[in-house]
N, C-alpha and C positions, 0 to 999 in steps of 0.2 A: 409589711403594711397591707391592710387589707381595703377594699374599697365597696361602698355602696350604689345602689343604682342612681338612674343619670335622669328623672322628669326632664321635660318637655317644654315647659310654662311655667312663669314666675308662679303663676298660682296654685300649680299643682307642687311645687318646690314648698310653698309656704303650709298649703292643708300636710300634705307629707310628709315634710321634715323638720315641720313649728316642734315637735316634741324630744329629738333626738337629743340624746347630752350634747353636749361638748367639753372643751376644756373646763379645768377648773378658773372660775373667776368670769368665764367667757360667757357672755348672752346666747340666750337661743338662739335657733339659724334667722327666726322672721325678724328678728331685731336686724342680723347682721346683714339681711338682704338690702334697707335701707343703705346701707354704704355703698355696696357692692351692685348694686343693679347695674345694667350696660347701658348701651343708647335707646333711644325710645322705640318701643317695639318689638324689639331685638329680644326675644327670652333669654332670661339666664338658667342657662345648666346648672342644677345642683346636684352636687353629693357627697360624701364625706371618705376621710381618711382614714384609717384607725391604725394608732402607735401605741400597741399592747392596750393599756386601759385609755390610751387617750383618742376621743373623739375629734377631728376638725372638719369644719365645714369647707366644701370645696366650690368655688363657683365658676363655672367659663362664660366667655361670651367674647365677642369682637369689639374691645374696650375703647381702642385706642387705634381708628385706623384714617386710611387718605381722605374718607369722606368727612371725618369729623373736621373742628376747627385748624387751619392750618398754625402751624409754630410758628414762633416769633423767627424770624429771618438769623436773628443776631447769635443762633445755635449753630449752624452750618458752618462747625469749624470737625475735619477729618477728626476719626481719631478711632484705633481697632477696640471692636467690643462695646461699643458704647448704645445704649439703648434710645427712643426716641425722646423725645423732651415731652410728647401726650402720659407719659411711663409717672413720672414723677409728679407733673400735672395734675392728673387723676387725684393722686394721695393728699397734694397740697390743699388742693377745690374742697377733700371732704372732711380733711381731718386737722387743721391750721387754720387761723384767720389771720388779718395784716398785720403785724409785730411778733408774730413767735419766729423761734429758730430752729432752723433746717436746716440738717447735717448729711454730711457724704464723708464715711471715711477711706472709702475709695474712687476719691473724685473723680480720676479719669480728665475729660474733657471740660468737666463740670455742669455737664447737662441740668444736673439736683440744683444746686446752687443757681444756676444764671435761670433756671425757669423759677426759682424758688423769688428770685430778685424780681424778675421781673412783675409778680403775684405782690411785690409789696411785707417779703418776708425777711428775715435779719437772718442772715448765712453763715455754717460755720463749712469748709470745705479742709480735705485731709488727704493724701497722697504720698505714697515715698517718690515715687517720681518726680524730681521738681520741673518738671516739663510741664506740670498738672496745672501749678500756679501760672506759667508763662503764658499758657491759652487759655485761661480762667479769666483770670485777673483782672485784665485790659479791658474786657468786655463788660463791666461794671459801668468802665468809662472812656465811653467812647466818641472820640473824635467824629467831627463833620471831614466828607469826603475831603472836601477845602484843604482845611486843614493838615489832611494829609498829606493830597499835593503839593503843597506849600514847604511842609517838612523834607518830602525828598527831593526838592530842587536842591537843598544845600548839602545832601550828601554827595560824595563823588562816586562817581560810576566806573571806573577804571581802577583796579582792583592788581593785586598778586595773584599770581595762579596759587590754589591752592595747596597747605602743606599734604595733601593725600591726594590719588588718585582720582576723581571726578568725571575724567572725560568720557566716561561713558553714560553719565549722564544728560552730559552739560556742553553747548558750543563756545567754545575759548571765550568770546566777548559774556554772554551769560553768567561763566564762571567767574570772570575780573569782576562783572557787578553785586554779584552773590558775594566776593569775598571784599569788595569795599562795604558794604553794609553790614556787614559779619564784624568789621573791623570797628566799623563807626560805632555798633553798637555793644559792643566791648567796650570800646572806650569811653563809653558816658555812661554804663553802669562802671567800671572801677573808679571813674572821676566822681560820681556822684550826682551825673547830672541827669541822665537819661526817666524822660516824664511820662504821660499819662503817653502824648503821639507816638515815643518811640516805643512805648509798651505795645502799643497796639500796631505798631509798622513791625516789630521782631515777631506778635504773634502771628499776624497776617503773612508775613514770610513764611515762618515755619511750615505755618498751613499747605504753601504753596513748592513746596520745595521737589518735590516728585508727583506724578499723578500720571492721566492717563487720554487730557484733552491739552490746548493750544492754553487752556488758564492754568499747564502749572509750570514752572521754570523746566524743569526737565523734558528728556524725550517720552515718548510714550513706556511707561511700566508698570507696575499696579499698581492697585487704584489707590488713591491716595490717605489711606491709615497705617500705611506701614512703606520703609521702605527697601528693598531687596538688597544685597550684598553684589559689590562690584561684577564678581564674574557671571549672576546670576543674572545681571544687566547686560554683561555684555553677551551673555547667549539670547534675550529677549534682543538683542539689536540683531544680533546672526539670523537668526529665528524669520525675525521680521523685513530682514535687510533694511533696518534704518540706521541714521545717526543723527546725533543731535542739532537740531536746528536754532537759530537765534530766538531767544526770549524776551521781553522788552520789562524784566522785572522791577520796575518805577509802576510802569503800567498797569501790569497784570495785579499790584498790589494794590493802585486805585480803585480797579475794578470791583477787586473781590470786596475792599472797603466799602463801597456802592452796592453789592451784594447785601452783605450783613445788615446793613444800614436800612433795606428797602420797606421793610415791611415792620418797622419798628416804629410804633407810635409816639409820640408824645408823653403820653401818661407812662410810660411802659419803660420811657428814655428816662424820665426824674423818677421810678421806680430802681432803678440800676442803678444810678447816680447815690441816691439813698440808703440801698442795700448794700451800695460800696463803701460808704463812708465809715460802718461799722463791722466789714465783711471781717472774716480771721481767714488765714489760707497757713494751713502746716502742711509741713512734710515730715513725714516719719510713721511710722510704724502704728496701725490701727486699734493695736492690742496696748497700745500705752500713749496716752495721751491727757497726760496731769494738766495741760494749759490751760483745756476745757472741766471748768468748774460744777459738780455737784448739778444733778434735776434742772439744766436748761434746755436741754432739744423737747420741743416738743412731737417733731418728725424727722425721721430719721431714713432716709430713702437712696438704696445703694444697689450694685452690682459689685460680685467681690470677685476676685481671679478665679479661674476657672480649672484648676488640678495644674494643669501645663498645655493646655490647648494654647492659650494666645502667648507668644514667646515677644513679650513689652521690649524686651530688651537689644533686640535682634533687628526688631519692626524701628526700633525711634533713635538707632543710629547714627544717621545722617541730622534728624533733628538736633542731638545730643551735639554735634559738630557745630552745628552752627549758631547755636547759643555757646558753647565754650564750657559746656558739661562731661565731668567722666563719665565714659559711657559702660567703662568696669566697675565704679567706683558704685554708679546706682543701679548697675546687676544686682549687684550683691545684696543691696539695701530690699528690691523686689521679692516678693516673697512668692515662689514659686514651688506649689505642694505636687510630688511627682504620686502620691497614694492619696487613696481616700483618707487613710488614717492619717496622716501629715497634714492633711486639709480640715479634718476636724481638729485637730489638735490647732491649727491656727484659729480655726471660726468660732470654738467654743471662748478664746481665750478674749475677741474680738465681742462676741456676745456681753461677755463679763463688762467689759470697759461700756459697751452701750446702756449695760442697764443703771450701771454708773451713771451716765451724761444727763438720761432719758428723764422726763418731768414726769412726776405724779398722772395717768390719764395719758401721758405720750405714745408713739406709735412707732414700730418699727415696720418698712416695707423692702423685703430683702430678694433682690432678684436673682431668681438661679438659673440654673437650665439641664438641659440632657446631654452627656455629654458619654464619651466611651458609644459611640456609633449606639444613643440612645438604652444604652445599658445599665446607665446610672442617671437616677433623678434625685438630684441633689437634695431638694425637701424632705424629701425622706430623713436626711441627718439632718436637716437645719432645723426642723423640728423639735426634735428631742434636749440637742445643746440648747437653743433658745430657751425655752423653759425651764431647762435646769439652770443656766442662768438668772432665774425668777421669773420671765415677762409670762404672760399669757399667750397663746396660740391663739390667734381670732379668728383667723381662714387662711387659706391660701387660695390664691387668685389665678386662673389660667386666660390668655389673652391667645383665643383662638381665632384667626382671620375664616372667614368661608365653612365655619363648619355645619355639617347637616345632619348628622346622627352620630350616637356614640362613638363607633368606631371611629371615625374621622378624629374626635377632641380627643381620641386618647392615642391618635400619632398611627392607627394604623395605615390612613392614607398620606398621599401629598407629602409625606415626609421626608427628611433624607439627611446623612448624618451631620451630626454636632449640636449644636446649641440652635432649635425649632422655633421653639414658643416661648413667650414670657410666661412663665412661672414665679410667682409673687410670694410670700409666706411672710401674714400680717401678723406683727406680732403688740400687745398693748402692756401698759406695764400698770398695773393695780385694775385689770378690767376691760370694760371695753372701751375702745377709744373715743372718747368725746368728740363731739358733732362738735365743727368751730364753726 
C-alpha cells in the first residue's frame, strides 16, 4: 500500500485532491468530504491509499471525542473491545434516516444496535456469543428504578454456596445472594416466565459481577470487561493483601439501574421501546445468516475480532456461570483467527453474506485497528476482500484524538501497542452512499 500526502485544511484537501481517481463506482474526494468532515473548525486531514490500481481517499480528524455530545447513559454496560456509542452515531446521523435497518454482525455489547434504537432505527443485531443478546436485549426495554426495587424484594437472598470455587472473589454472604439470583433466574427462564424486569435484573447483574470499585459484587480485580481466572485472583488478593468484603447486590443492582436510567430522555425512552418491538437478536455465525432477507440493511456498522488479541472466551467466564451458559460449548462457536490469512478467509466470507443483506445505496462502516505491536493495519486487507465482494471502497476514516502534524496521525507519536486509533473502512454498495 502506498500513501499520498497529508494537506492541512479542508480546503486545501478539496483544491488538491477534488481530482484524484478513486475507486471504481466511488465519487470524487470533494463529494466525499461532505460526509466525512469533523467537528467545526477542526480541519480534516486528507490523503489517500493506493491498493495496486485502487485509489481511496483517507480522512483523519478527532471525530468522535469527550467534548462532543455526551452518550446516551443507557450504553454503560462493560464489555472487552467494544468501541464508543459516538463510533456508530457518526455513520447513523449521516447515512440512515428514522425506519432504515442497522446491522451489527458482531454485536458484542450492542453499542450499533442500542445507539441505532435510540436514533429511531429498526435493528437487526448478530453474535455467536449468546451473552450478546443477554446485555442487548433488556436495554430496548427498560424498567423504571421502581420497578426494579420492587422485583428484588421478592427474590431471596440467602443462597447455596456455589457449585465452583468463588471465594476469592466473593464474601460468603455475597456469594449466597449471587447464587439465589442465579437461581431465581434460571428458573423463570426454563418455566417460561421470566420478563422484560428480570431481563434487565440478569443483565445488570452480569454487568456487575467483577470489577474494580465498591459498585461491583466482587473484590477489587480488573476492570470490569472481562474477568480473570481463579488463581489469578487469588495472586491479585496476595498482591494486594485483600479479601473479599460484603456486597449489598439488591443494592448495587439499583444503583447501576439509576445509572443507565440517568441521562435517558424521554423521546429516546419510546425510541428503544419501538426499536424493540421489531428488533431481531441472532446468534451464530456472521458468514451465514439466511434469517436475514435479500437488500434490507441500509447501514451496517461493526467491529469484528481481532486475529486473537481479545480472548472472548476466557474474559466472559464467570459471566457464562451465571446465566447457565457453556462456556466450552461457545468457545468453540467464537471464531478465533490465530493468522492473518485465517482472518481473511473468515472476513472475505463475512463480506460476501453483507453484500447479500446490504440495500441498493447502503453502507458498510467496518472498524479495524493495528494490531501485532502496530505491525499490522488491518485495512489494508479489508479493502481488497470488500470489493471483491462487489461493494465500493468510499474512504476509510481515521479517528485521531490530539493530532498536530503528520507524524503524530500516522502513529509516530503518543502511541503504544495494540489496537490505537479507530480505523473505519467505508464501504457503499452500487456507489456512493446516499445522504438520508
Amino acid at each position: 500500500m502506498r500513501q499520498r500526502g497529508t494537506p492541512d485544511t479542508l480546503q486545501m484537501s478539496i483544491d488538491e485532491f477534488g481530482s484524484i481517481p478513486t475507486a471504481p463506482g466511488s465519487p470524487p474526494l470533494s463529494e466525499c468530504l461532505v460526509f466525512f468532515t469533523g467537528p467545526a473548525g477542526q480541519p480534516t486531514h486528507v490523503d489517500t491509499a493506493v491498493f495496486g490500481t485502487l485509489v481511496v481517499p483517507r480522512y483523519t480528524n478527532d471525530y468522535w471525542t469527550a467534548q462532543q455530545r455526551q452518550a446516551a447513559s443507557i450504553h454503560e454496560v462493560s464489555y472487552r473491545a467494544c468501541f464508543k456509542p459516538q463510533l456508530p452515531g457518526f455513520f447513523i446521523e449521516r447515512l440512515t434516516a428514522p425506519g432504515d435497518v442497522v446491522y451489527d454482525p458482531f454485536s458484542g455489547r450492542g453499542t450499533t444496535v442500542i445507539q441505532a434504537g435510540l436514533s429511531a432505527r429498526r435493528v437487526i443485531a448478530n453474535d455467536a456469543n449468546p451473552l450478546s443478546k443477554i446485555l442487548t436485549c433488556p436495554r430496548f426495554f427498560p424498567p423504571s428504578t421502581g420497578e426494579v426495587a420492587e422485583r428484588l424484594k421478592t427474590i431471596p437472598t440467602e443462597g447455596e454456596k456455589a457449585e465452583i470455587d468463588l471465594s476469592m472473589f466473593y464474601d460468603p454472604q455475597t456469594e449466597k445472594e449471587i447464587v439465589a439470583l442465579r437461581d431465581y433466574l434460571l428458573e423463570r427462564r426454563e418455566t417460561g416466565k421470566l420478563d422484560s424486569i428480570d431481563r434487565w435484573i440478569a443483565m445488570v447483574a452480569t454487568n456487575r459481577l467483577t470489577g474494580h470499585s465498591t459498585g461491583f459484587f466482587s473484590v477489587y480485580t480488573l476492570p470490569p470487561n472481562q474477568a480473570v481466572s481463579q488463581e489469578s485472583q487469588r495472586r491479585i488478593n496476595a498482591k494486594r493483601n485483600q479479601s473479599p468484603a460484603y456486597r449489598d447486590t439488591h443494592r448495587i443492582i439499583i444503583k447501576k439501574t439509576g445509572t443507565l436510567l440517568s441521562r435517558l430522555t424521554p423521546q429516546e425512552w419510546e425510541n428503544l421501546n419501538h426499536a424493540g418491538q421489531t428488533a431481531q437478536f441472532f446468534t451464530g455465525d456472521a458468514r451465514a445468516t439466511p434469517h436475514i432477507p435479500d437488500g434490507i440493511v441500509r447501514l451496517t456498522v461493526t467491529s469484528p475480532p481481532f486475529l486473537d488479541i481479545v480472548q472472548y472466551r476466557q474474559d466472559n467466564w464467570l459471566r457464562c456461570w451465571f446465566n447457565g451458559l457453556d462456556e466450552e460449548a461457545i468457545g468453540r462457536q467464537i471464531t478465533v483467527a490465530h493468522s492473518l490469512r485465517e482472518w481473511e478467509s473468515v472476513m472475505g466470507a463475512v463480506f460476501s453474506e453483507l453484500y447479500r443483506i446490504t440495500a441498493p445505496g447502503g453502507s458498510v462502516a467496518f472498524e479495524v485497528g493495528e494490531v501485532r505491536n502496530r505491525t499490522v493495519r488491518l485495512e489494508e486487507q479489508v479493502v481488497p476482500f470488500g470489493c471483491a465482494a462487489g461493494f465500493s471502497c468510499t474512504a476509510i476514516l481515521l479517528n485521531q484524538q490530539k493530532f498536530t502534524k503528520t507524524s503524530n496521525i500516522w502513529g509516530v507519536d503518543n502511541m503504544t501497542a495494540g489496537t490505537n486509533t479507530n480505523r473505519i473502512v467505508v464501504f457503499s454498495k452500487d456507489g456512493m452512499p446516499a445522504s438520508r
